[in-house]
C-alpha positions as protocol buffer text, in pm:
chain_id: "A"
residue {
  index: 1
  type: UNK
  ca { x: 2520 y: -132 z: 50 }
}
residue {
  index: 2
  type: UNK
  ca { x: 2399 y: -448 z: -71 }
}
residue {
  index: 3
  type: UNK
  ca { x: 2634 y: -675 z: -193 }
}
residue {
  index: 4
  type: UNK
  ca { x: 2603 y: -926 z: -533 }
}
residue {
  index: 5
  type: UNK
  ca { x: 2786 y: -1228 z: -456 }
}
residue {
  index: 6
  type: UNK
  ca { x: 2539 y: -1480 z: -535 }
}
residue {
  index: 7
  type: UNK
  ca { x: 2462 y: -1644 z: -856 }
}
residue {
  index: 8
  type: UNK
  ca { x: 2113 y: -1869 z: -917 }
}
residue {
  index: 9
  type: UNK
  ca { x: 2251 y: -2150 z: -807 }
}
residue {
  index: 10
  type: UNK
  ca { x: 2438 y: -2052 z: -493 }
}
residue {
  index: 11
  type: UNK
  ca { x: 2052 y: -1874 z: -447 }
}
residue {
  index: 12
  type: UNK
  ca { x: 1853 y: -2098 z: -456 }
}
residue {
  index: 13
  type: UNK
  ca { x: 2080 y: -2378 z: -262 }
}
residue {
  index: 14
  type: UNK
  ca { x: 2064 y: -2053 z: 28 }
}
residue {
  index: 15
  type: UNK
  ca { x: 1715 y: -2018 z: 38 }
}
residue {
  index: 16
  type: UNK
  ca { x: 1623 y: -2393 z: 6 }
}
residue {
  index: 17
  type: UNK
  ca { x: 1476 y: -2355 z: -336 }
}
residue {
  index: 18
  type: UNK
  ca { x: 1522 y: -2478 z: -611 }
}
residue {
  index: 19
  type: UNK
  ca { x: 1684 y: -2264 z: -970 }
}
residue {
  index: 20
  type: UNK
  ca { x: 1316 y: -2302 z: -1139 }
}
residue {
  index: 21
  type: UNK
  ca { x: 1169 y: -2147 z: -841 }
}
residue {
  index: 22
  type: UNK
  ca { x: 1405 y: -1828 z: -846 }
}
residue {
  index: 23
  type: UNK
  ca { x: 1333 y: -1783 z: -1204 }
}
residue {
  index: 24
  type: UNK
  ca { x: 935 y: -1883 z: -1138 }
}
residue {
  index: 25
  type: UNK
  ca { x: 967 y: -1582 z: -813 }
}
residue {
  index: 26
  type: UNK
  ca { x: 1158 y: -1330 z: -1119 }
}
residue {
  index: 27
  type: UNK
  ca { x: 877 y: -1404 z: -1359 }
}
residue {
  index: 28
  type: UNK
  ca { x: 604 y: -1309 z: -1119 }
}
residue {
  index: 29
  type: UNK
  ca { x: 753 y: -1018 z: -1021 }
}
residue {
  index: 30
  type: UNK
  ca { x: 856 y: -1140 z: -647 }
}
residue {
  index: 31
  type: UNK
  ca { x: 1207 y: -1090 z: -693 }
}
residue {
  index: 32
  type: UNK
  ca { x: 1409 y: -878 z: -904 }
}
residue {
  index: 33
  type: UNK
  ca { x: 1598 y: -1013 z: -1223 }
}
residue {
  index: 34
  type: UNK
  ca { x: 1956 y: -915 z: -1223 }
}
residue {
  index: 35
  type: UNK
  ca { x: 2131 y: -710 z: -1516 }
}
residue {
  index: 36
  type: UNK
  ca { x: 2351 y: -1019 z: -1709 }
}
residue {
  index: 37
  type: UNK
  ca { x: 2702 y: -913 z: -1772 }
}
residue {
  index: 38
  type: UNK
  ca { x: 2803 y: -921 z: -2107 }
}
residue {
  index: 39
  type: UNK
  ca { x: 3067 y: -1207 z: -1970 }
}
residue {
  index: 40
  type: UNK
  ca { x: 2991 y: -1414 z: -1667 }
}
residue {
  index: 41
  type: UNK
  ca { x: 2668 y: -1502 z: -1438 }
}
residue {
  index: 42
  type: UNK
  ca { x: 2428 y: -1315 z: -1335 }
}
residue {
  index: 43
  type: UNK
  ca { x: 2471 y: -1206 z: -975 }
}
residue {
  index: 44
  type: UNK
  ca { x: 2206 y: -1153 z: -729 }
}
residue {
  index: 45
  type: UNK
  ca { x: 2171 y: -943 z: -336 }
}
residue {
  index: 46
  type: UNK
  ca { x: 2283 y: -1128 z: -66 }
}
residue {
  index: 47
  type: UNK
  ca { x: 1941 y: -1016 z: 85 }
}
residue {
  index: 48
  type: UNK
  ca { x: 1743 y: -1171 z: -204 }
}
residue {
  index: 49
  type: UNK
  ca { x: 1766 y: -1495 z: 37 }
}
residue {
  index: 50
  type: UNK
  ca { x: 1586 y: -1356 z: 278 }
}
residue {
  index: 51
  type: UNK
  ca { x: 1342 y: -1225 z: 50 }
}
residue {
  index: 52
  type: UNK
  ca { x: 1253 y: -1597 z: -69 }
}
residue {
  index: 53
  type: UNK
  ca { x: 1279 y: -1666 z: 266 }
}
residue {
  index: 54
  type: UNK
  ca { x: 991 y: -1466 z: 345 }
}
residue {
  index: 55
  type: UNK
  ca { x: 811 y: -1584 z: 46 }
}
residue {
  index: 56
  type: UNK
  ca { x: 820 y: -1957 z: 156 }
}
residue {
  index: 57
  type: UNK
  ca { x: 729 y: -1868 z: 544 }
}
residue {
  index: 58
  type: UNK
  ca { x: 470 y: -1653 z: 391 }
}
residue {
  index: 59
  type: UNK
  ca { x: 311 y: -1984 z: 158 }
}
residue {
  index: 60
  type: UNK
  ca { x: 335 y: -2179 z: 437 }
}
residue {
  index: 61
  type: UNK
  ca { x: 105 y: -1933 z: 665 }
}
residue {
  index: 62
  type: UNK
  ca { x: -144 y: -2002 z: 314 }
}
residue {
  index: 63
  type: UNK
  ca { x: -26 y: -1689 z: 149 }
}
residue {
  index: 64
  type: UNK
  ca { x: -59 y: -1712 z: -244 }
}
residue {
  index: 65
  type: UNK
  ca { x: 223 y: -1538 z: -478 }
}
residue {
  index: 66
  type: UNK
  ca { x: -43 y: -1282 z: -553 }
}
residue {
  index: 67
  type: UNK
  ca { x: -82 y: -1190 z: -136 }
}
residue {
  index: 68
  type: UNK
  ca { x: 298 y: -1204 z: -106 }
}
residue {
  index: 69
  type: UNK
  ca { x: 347 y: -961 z: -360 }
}
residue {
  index: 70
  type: UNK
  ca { x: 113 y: -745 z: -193 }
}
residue {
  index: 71
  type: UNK
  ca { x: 243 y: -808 z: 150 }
}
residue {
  index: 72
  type: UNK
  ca { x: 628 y: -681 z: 18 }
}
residue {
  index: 73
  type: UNK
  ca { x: 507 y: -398 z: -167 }
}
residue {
  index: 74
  type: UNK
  ca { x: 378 y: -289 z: 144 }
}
residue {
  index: 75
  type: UNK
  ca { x: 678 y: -396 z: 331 }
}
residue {
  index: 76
  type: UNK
  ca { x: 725 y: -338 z: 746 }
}
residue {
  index: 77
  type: UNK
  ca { x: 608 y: 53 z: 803 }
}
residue {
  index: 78
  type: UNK
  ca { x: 247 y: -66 z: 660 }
}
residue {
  index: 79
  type: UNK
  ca { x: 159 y: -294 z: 979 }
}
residue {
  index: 80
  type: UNK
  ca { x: -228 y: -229 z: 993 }
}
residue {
  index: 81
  type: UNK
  ca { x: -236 y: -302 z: 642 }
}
residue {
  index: 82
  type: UNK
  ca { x: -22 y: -663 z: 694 }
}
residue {
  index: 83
  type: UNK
  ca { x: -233 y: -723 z: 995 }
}
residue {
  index: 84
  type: UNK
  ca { x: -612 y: -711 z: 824 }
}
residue {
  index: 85
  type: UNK
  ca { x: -431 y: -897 z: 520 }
}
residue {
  index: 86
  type: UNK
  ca { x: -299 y: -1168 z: 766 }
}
residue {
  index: 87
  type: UNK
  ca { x: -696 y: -1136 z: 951 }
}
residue {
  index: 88
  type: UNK
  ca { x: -879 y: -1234 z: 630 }
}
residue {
  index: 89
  type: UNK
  ca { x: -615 y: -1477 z: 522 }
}
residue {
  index: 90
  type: UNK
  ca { x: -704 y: -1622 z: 925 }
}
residue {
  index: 91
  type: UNK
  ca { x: -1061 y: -1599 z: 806 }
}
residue {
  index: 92
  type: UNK
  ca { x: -1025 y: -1745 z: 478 }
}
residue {
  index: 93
  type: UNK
  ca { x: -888 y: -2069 z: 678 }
}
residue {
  index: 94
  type: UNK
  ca { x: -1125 y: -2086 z: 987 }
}
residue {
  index: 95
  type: UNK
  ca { x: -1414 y: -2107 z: 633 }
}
residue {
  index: 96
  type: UNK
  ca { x: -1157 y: -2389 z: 501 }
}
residue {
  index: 97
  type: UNK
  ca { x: -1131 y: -2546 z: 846 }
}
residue {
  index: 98
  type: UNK
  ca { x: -1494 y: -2567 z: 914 }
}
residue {
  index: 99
  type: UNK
  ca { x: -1589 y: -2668 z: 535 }
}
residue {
  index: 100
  type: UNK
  ca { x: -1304 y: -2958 z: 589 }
}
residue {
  index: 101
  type: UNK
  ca { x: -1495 y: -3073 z: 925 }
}
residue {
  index: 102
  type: UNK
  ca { x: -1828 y: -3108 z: 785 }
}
residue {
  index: 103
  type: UNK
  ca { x: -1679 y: -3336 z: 513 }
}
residue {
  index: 104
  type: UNK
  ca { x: -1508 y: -3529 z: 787 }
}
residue {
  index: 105
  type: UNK
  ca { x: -1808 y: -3564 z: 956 }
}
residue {
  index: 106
  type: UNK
  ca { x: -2027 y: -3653 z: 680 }
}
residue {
  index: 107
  type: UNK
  ca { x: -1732 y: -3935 z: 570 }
}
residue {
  index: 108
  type: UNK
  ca { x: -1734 y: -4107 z: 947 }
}
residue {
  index: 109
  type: UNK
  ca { x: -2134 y: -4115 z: 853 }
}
residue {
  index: 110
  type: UNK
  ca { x: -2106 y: -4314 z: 554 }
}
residue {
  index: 111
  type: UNK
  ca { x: -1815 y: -4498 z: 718 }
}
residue {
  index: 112
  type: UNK
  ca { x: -2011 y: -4594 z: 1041 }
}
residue {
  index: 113
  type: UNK
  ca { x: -2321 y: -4689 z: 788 }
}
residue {
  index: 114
  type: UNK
  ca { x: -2081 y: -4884 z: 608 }
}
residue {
  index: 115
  type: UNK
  ca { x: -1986 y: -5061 z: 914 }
}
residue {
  index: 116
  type: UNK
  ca { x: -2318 y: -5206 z: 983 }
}
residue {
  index: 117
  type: UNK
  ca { x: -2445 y: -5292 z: 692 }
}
residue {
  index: 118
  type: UNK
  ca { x: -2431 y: -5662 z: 623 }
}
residue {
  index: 119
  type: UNK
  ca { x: -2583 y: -5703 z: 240 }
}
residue {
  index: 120
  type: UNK
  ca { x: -2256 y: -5737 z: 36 }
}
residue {
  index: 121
  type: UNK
  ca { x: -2493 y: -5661 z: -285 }
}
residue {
  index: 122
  type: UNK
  ca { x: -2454 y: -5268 z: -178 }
}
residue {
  index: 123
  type: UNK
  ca { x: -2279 y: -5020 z: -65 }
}
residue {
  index: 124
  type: UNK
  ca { x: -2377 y: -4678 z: 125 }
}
residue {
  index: 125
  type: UNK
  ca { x: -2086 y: -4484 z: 28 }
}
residue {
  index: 126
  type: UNK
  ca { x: -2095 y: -4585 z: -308 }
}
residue {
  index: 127
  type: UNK
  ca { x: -2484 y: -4521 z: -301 }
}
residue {
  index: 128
  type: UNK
  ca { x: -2452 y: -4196 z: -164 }
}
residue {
  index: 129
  type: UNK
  ca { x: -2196 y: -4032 z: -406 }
}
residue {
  index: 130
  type: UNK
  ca { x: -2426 y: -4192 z: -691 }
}
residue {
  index: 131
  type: UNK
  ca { x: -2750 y: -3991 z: -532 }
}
residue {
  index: 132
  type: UNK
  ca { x: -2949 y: -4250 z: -391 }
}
């Protein structure tokens, strides 16, 4: 059996979160809202730090909220599931990575044009973004 020994504070200073972000993960559906006592705090699952745990690990794999949800309403017995979820998420980056490198390269352009011009009454970046 679970125990509740935590309140918000103790919570979030657990999990490495901050209070706003406990209440943020409550709203949003993440994490589940304890019953207030008509005297005293509210007290939350020790295993509700590992649940924000997850949540964070999960953000920082480029998980939104929305996808974490998802991904615990499933929970561990629904692996093929969390594995095409966590292939499109992979896909949804390699589009991001390869957008991000054609900017890159398209910035060392202007950059390296930059470089050699010499007429100080111009610039190519600045003529470029303007559409000339």
């Amino acid at each position: 059996m679970t125990q509740h020994t935590l309140t918000i504070g103790k919570l979030a200073r657990a999990a490495g979160v901050n209070i706003e972000s406990v209440r943020y993960y409550q709203r949003v559906g993440l994490i589940t809202e304890p019953v207030k006592p008509v005297t005293g705090y509210r007290l939350y699952p020790d295993d509700a730090i590992d649940r924000i745990l997850f949540i964070k690990r999960a953000q920082l794999l480029g998980f939104s909220l929305k996808e974490i949800n998802e991904l615990l309403e499933l929970g561990s017995t629904h692996c093929v599931d969390i594995r095409q979820k966590a292939e499109l998420k992979r896909d949804d980056i390699n589009i991001k990575i390869n957008e991000l490198s054609t900017l890159r390269d398209t910035l060392d352009e202007l950059i390296t044009c930059c470089k050699h011009e010499h007429d100080p009454s111009h610039c190519a970046i600045v003529e470029t973004l303007s559409g000339k």
